[in-house]
Steps between C-alpha positions, in 0.01 A plus 500: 500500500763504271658852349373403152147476643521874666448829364814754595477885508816618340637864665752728370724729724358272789803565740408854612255723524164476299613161359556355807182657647306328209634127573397519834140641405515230233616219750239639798222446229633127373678552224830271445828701403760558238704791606718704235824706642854581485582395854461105539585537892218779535310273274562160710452653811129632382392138406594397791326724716184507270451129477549466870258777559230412284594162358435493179773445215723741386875484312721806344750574231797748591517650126564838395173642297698781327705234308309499146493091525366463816155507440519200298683289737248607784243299195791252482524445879099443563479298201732289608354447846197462317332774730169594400401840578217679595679879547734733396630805706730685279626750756866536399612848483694782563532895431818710471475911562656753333525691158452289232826678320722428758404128627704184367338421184536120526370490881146664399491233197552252784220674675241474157596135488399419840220707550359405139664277286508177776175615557372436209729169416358363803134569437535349157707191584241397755172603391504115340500400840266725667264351238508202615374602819047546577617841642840677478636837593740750351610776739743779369629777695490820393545845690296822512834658317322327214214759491740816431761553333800553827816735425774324644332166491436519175620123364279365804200648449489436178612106545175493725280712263590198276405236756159684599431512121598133383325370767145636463577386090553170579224454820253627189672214274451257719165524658385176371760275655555384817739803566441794716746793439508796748762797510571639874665851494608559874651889608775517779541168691749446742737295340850523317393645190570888576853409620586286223376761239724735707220695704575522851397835547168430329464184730491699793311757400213271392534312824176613619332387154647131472292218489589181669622217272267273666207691468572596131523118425134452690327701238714393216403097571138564570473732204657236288283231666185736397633497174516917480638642216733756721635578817598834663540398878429819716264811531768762437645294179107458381468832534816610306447283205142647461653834530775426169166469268384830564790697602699675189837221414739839530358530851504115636880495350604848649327320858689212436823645434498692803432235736791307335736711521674470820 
């Protein structure tokens, strides 16, 4: 079968963590491949390893998603392999701690336009496709940070109070079409994230309270599969995004800003 005849899955952030949990839960259940990421040797070795494990197709592009252009040549790029799709992951993302006052100014903008603007550029640039397809997904990754307001993370947890929000919007607008859009908000997993946003401490501390990346991406592709409208992977993060609708906001942020500052 030729690549214009198959259907491709496209995943963002698929080197590490979640992302690369995902394309193997994609791959194990038959889906084909695009993989989105920085690193094209992380990237090329991931292809190689998925296709060999579960043979179907699967092909990257080393780009960097917090460039304001890129989303458009990730359209570019599968338009001109003429890939159809059938799927897109947008799981690009990344926090930053600290006091809003005293963090780089330009490096949480670089943080909105990643976590949201790409987001959003990618949804709309290939919802054309998606259309195209008898049934498509749209998976978007959000947090539990986007349930609270979170001292310290406060730029984060709003970027994924905007994903959680845009993304019920536009499953309601398009619940005619082919499309299926789903929203997964995950708590701690054991990935990079805390020591990239500058939590170590935190990291450890919630070691007893981290999810595993691979089963985090279980839930998210059979939630997306069942076409659920959103996610939260894990009895103790069920249970504290129940608790922010009843609990007084001054109390859930005073919580919050405890725990987070370490």
């Amino acid at each position: 079968m030729s690549d214009q005849n198959k259907s491709y899955a496209v995943v963002t952030g698929a080197s590490k963590g979640i992302g690369k949990s995902i394309a193997f839960e994609l791959a194990k259940k038959g889906f084909n491949l695009l993989l989105i990421a920085r690193s094209a040797d992380e990237l090329e070795s991931l292809t190689l390893e998925i296709t060999a494990k579960y043979g179907v197709a699967s092909n990257f592009l080393a780009i960097d998603l917090a460039e304001s252009d890129s989303p458009k040549k990730v359209a570019n790029w599968i338009d001109e392999k003429k890939y159809r799709i059938n799927a897109l992951v947008n799981n690009a993302g990344y926090g930053i701690w600290g006091q809003f006052k005293e963090l780089d100014l330009q490096a949480q903008m670089d943080m909105c336009r990643l976590n949201m603007d790409t987001l959003v550029s990618l949804c709309h640039l290939l919802i054309p496709a998606l259309s195209k397809e008898k049934q498509s997904y749209i998976l978007n990754i959000s947090s539990t940070a986007a349930y609270q307001a979170v001292p310290t993370l406060a730029i984060y947890s709003a970027t994924k109070s905007f994903v959680l929000s845009f993304t019920r919007a536009l499953r309601f607008e398009l619940k005619n079409t082919p499309i299926s859009v789903t929203c997964m908000s995950p708590g701690p997993v054991d990935t990079g994230f805390a020591h990239r946003a500058g939590l170590d401490a935190f990291s450890k501390m919630a070691e007893k309270f981290n999810m595993q990346p691979a089963e985090v991406a279980a839930i998210a592709v059979k939630g997306m599969l069942g076409k659920k409208s959103e996610i939260v992977p894990g009895f103790t993060n069920i249970v504290s995004v129940y608790a922010n609708r009843f609990l007084p906001k001054s109390f859930i942020e005073k919580m919050a800003a405890g725990i987070y500052k370490v």
